[in-house]
N, C-alpha and C positions, 0 to 999 in steps of 0.2 A: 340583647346582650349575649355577649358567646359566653359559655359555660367555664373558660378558660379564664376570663379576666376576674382583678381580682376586686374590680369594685364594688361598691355595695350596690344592694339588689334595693335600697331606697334611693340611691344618688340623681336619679331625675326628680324626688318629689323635694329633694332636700335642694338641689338648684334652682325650682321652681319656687321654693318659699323665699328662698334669698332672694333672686329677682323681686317678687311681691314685696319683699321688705325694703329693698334696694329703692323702687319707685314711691314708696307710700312713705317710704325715712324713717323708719322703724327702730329701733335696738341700735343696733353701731354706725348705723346708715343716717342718723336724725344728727340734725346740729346741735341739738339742745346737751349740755354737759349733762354725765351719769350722777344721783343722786349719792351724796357721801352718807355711806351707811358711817355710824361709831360705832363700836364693839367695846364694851362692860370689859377690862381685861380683870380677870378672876387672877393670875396669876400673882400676880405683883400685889393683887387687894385681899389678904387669908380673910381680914374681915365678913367681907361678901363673898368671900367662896367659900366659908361654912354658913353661912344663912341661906344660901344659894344651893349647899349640898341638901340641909336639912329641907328644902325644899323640893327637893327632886326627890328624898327619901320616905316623904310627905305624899307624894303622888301616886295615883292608880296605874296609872300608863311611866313605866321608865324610861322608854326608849327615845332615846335622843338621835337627830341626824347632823350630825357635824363635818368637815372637811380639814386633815391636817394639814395645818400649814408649817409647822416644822418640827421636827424627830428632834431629839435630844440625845438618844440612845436607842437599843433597841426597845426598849421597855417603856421609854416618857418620850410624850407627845405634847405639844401645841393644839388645839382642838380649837375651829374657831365653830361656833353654833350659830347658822345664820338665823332660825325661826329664834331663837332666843334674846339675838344679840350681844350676848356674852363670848369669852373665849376664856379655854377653860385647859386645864393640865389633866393630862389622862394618863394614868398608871398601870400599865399592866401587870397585875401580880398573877401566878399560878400558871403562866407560863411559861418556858423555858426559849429563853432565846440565843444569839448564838453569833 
């Protein structure tokens, strides 16, 4: 690779896994359809998203890893939590946004 291009410095190992995945029909490459995850939605249910809080507020470890799937503002979120299978409203307070 010349120092000038701007590809990545992994992009022969990342072509080389696709091929491998390509021939063995792997992930996107298999004919078999993707499993339907369901997702808890917390938002629409207050019920289970205070037994849900008090649970999370219950715990040693807080940190959750989730992915927004839609903004509301700049302050409220969509949070879907895949390890959880909930999706959940997330508020940012004590920040200023803009």
């Amino acid at each position: 690779m010349h120092s000038g291009e701007n590809a990545s410095k992994y992009l022969e190992d990342l072509l080389a896994a696709e091929k491998k995945a390509l021939t063995d029909k792997k992930n996107l490459h298999s004919s078999k359809e993707p499993p339907i995850t369901a997702f808890a939605d917390l938002i629409e249910n207050t019920k289970q998203a205070k037994e849900y809080e008090q649970m999370i507020v219950k715990r040693q470890d807080k940190k959750l890893q989730g992915v927004v799937e839609y903004c509301f503002s700049g302050m409220r979120y969509k949070v879907r939590l895949d390890w959880e299978g909930r999706t959940i409203a997330l508020n940012l307070l004590g920040v200023r946004t803009m």
